[in-house]
N, C-alpha and C positions, 0 to 999 in steps of 0.2 A: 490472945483473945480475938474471935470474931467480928470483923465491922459491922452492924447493926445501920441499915439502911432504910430510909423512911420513903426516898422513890427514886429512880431511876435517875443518875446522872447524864446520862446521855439519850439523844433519840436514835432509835435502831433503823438506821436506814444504809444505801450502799459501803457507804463510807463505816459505818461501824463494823459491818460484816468483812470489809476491805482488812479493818486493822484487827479485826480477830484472827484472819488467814494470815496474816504476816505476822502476829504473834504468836500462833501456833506453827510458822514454820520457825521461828527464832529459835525455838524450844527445843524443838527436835532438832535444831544446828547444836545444840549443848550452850547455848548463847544464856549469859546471867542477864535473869529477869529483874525488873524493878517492884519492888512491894506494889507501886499501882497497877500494874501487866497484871501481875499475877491474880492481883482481886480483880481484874477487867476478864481474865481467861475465865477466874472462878463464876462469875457472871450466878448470882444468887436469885435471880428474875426470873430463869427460868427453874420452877419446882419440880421433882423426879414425877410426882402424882401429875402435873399438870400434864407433861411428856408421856406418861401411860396414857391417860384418860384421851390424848389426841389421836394416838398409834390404836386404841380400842373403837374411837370414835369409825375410824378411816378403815379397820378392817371388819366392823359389823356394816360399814356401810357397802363395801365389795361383795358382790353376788356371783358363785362361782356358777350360776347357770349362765352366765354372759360367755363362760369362755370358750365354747363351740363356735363365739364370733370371729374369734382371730386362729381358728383351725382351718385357715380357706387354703384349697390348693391353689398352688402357682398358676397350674397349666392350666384352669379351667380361666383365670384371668386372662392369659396370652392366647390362649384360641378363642377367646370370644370375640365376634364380630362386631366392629365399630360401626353406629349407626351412624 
């Protein structure tokens, strides 16, 4: 059965994202997890919908008329004259 969790055990800050990276490399070592790792890996805070809805937010917000901006040629930079 599920742990059922009413709010966040811990605050998300360096350190939480630190001991996520070291338990996701424990893992991929074949290293035996502890039942709290594992619900700390499953991290139920983050919702699949909440994860679209950010990835939808941030790609209606990208304007693909911008990208003529970084088509600059090289050479018209290094032959311009320095005022």
């Amino acid at each position: 059965m599920s742990k059922q969790c009413t709010k966040p055990t811990r605050k998300r800050d360096e350190l939480w994202f630190k001991d996520k990276v070291l338990l996701v490399q424990a893992q991929a070592n074949d290293q035996i997890l502890h039942e709290e790792e594992l619900a700390f890996l499953a991290d139920p805070w983050i919702a699949e919908a909440q994860t679209t809805q950010t990835v939808i937010t941030h790609n209606a917000a990208y304007q693909a008329d911008d990208l003529d901006a970084y088509d600059s040629d090289c050479d018209e930079i290094n032959t311009a004259k320095v005022a």
